[in-house]
Each structure stands twice: as structure tokens, then as C-alpha cells.
C-alpha positions as CSV (number, residue, x, y, z in Angstrom):
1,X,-15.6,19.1,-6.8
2,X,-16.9,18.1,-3.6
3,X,-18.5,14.3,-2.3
4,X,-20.2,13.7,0.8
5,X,-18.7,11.5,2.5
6,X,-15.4,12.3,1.4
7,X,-14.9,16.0,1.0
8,X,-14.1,16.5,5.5
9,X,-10.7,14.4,4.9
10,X,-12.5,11.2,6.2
11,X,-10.8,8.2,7.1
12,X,-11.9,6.0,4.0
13,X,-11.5,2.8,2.3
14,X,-12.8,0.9,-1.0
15,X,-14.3,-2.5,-0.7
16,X,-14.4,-3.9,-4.2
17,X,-17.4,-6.4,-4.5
18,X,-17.1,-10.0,-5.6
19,X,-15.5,-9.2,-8.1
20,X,-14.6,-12.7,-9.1
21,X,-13.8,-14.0,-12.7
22,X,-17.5,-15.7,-12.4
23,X,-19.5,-12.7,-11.6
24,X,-17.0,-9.9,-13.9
25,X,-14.9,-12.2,-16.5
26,X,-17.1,-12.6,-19.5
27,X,-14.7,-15.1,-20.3
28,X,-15.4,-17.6,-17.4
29,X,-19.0,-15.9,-16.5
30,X,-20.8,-15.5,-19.8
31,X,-21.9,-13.3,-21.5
32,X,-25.6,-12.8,-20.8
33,X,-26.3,-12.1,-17.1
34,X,-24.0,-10.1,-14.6
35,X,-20.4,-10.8,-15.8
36,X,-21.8,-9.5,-19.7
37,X,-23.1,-6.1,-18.0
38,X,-20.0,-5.7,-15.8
39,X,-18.0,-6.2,-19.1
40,X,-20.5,-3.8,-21.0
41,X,-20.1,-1.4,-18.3
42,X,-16.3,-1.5,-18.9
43,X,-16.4,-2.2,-14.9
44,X,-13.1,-3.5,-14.0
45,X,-10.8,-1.1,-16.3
46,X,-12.8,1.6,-14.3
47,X,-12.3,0.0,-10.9
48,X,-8.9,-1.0,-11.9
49,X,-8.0,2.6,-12.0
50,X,-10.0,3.8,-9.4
51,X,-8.3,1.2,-6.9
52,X,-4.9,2.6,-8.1
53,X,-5.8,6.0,-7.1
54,X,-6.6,5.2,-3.7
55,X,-3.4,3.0,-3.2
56,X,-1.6,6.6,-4.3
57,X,-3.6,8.6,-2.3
58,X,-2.9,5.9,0.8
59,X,-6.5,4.4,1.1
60,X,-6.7,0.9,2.0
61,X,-8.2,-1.3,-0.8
62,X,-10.2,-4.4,0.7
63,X,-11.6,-7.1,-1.9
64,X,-14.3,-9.2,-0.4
65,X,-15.3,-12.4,-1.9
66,X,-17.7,-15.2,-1.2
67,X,-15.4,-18.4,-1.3
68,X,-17.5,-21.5,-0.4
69,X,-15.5,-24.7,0.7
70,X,-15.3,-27.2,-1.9
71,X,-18.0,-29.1,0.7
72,X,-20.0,-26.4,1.1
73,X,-19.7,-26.8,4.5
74,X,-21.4,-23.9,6.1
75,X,-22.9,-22.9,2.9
76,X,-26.5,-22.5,3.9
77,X,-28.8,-23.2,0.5
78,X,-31.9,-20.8,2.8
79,X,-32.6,-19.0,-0.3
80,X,-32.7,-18.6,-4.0
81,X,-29.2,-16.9,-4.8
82,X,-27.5,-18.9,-2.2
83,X,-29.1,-22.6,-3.6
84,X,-28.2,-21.6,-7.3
85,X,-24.8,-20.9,-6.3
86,X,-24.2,-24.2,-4.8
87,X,-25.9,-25.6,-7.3
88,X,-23.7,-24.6,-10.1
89,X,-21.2,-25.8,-8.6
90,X,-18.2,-23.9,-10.4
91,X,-17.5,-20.7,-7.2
92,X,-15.5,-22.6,-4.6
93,X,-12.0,-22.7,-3.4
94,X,-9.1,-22.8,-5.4
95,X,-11.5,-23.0,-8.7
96,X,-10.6,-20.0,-11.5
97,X,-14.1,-19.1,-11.2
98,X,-13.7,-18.0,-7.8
99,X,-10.3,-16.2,-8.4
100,X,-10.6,-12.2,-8.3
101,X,-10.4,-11.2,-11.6
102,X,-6.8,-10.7,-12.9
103,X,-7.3,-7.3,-13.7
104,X,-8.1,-6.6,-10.5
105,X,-5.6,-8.7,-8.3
106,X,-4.6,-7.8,-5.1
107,X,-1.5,-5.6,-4.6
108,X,0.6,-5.3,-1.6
109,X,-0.9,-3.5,1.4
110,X,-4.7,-4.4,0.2
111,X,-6.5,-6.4,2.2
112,X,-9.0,-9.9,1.3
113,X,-11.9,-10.4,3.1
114,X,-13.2,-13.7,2.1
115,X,-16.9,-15.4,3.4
116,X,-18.5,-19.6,2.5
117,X,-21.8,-18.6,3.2
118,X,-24.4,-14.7,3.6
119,X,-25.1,-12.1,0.6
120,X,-23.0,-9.0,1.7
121,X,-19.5,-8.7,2.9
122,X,-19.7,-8.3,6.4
123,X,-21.6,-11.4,7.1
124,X,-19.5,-13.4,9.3
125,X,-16.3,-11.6,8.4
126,X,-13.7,-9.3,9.5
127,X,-14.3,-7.0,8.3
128,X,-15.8,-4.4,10.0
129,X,-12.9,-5.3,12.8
130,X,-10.0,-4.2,9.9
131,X,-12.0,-0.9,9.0
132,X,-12.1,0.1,12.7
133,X,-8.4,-0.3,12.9
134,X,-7.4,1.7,10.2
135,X,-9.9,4.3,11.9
136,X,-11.9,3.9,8.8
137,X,-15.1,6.4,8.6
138,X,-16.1,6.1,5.0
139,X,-16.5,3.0,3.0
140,X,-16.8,3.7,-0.9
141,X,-17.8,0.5,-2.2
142,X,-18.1,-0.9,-5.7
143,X,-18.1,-4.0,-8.0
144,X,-21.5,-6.0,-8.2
145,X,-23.9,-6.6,-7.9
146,X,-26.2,-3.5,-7.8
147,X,-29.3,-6.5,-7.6
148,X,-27.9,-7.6,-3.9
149,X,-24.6,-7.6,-2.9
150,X,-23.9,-3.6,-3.4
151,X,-27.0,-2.1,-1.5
152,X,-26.6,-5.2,1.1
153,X,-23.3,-3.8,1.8
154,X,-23.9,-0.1,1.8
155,X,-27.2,-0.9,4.4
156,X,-24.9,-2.7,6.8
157,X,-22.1,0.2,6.4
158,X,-24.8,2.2,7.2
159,X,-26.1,0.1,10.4
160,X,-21.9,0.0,11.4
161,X,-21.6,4.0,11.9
162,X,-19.9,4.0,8.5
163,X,-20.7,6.9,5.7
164,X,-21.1,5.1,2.3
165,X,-20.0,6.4,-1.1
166,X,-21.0,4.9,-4.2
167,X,-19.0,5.0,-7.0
168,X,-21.9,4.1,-9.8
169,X,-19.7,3.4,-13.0
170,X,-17.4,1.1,-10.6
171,X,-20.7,-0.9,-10.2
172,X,-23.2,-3.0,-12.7
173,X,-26.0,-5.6,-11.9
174,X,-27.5,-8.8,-13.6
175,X,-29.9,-6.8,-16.1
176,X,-30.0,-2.8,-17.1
177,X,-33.2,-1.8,-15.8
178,X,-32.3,-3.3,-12.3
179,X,-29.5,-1.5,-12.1
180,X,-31.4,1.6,-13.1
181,X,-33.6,1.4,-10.4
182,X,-31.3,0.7,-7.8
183,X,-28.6,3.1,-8.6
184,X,-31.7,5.7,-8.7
185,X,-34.5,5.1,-6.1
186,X,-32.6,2.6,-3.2
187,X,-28.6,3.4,-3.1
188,X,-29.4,7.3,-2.9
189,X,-31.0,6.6,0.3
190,X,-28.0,4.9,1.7
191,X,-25.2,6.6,0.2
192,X,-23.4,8.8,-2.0
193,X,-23.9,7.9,-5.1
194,X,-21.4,9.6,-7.6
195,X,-18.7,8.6,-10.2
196,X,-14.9,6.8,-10.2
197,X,-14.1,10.6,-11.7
198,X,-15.4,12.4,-8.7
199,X,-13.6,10.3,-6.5
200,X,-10.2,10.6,-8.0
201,X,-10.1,14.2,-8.3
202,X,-11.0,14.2,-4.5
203,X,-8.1,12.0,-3.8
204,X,-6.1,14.2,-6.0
205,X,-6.8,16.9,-3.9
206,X,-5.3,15.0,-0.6
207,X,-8.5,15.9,1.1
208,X,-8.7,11.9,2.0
209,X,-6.8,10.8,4.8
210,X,-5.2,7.6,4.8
């Protein structure tokens, strides 16, 4: 089984999404809404296991999160997600709803990327600057949401020089139908999009470089 993107031994890494307790724990997030389809989409057992198959295979893991300051300072309210964000109030530092979800920790060697204020996970972060120094080509990136924050990411991967792999049942968005559409007429256009299964058996064949 072959993945573009992947199958050349390309450097590559997996960004896991905001995949905080707010937007993937039904338990903090709700039910209805994002956090009930990640949890219908069994998303974080399948990420969970995905993410320990690339720490085997030696590809770094990097969670990005959006972490506003208690203050908000340099939380810019300049559109609709953004304002309803702040004005919920519960997603800022050191709050549970803001925590990566426990299933998902971070374990040693991976990497968290952490923003106050933008919509994907390069916005005034580090992290293209830690990708280039692990010679990073490809960036496989799941968690949520397939609304915004996954084909914001894979379109700036794709501005960076970067090849993007999507792994689809690692990913879920806010209703079904906008997921559907996205997973089927926009991300194909920016990346490989493909399955957490795919993936592994790549890795298992060592045709990933670390």
C-alpha cells in the first residue's frame, strides 16, 4: 500500500489539531457540535494510536493548540470564530478546557506548539522553524476541525514547500455534511487524503524516515 506523500521515505511529521478537551472531550465540550462528532467519529482512540505509530516508527509528533491568555491579550475578536471563542470564555490558559485531551497527552520527544490568537497552527508560531529542523518534508495532519482549522493548516503546509497527508478518520468537523464536503471536494486539492490504516502500514514498512 502506497501514500503520496509518504511512500519516497519522506522526512515527515504529525501535527495533531486542537485537539483540546473543549473541541474533542464530549465530557467538557458537549455533545452536539464538534467535540460530539469527534467523539462519534471515535477520533482520539484513532489518533491515539496513530500518534503511537509514528513515535515507533521515529516521526516527530507536534500538538498545536490555540491557548489564549486569560486577558486575551493579543486575542484579536476580527471575526466570527475568533469573537465566539473569547466570548465563551471557558479556552484559556491553565483552564481544563484548554488542556489536550488526556487521551492524547503529550509523550516524551513530541513537541507543543501553542498560539493566543489566528485559525491554523502556523499563525505566529514556531512551527514551521521546528519542522525545518528536523528536515521535515511531509506534514500528515489531523484532529479538527475539518470546518477551518484542518484545511487552514494543510493550505499553509502547502504555501511552506511542505507535502500534506490527510489522515481522514483522524479528523471530524462541527456537523457531518461539512465534513463531507470538505474531506471530498477541498482537502483533495491540498493533500493526500487517506486513512490512520494506510498510514500505519507505511510506517510499518520503514519507508518513513525519521
Amino acid at each position: 500500500m502506497s501514500v503520496r506523500g509518504l511512500d519516497n521515505g519522506e522526512h515527515a511529521a504529525l501535527i495533531i489539531n486542537e485537539c483540546q478537551n473543549s473541541m474533542v472531550n464530549p465530557e467538557i465540550g458537549g455533545r452536539d457540535g464538534l467535540a460530539g462528532e469527534a467523539a462519534r467519529r471515535h477520533l482520539v482512540p484513532r489518533l491515539a494510536e496513530l500518534a503511537q505509530a509514528c513515535r515507533e516508527a521515529g516521526v516527530l509528533v507536534v500538538h498545536t493548540t490555540i491557548v489564549p491568555r486569560r486577558d486575551y491579550a493579543g486575542t484579536m475578536r476580527n471575526c466570527l470564530l475568533l469573537a465566539s471563542l473569547v466570548k465563551k470564555g471557558t479556552v484559556v490558559a491553565g483552564s481544563p478546557a484548554a488542556q489536550i485531551h488526556p487521551d492524547l497527552a503529550p509523550q516524551d520527544g513530541d513537541v507543543v506548539s501553542e498560539r493566543v490568537h489566528g485559525l491554523s497552527p502556523f499563525h505566529s508560531t514556531e512551527l514551521e522553524p521546528i519542522l525545518r529542523s528536523r528536515g521535515v518534508q511531509t506534514v500528515m495532519i489531523a484532529g479538527v476541525s475539518t470546518n477551518i482549522g484542518v484545511p487552514g493548516a494543510c493550505l499553509e503546509a502547502v504555501n511552506r514547500g511542505f507535502n500534506v497527508v490527510v489522515p481522514e478518520d483522524c479528523t471530524a468537523g462541527a456537523w457531518p455534511e461539512a465534513h463531507e464536503f470538505q474531506v471530498t471536494h477541498t482537502l483533495p486539492l491540498l493533500a493526500t487524503v487517506t486513512t490512520s490504516d494506510a498510514i500505519r502500514t507505511v510506517l510499518a514498512g520503514r519507508t518513513v524516515r525519521a
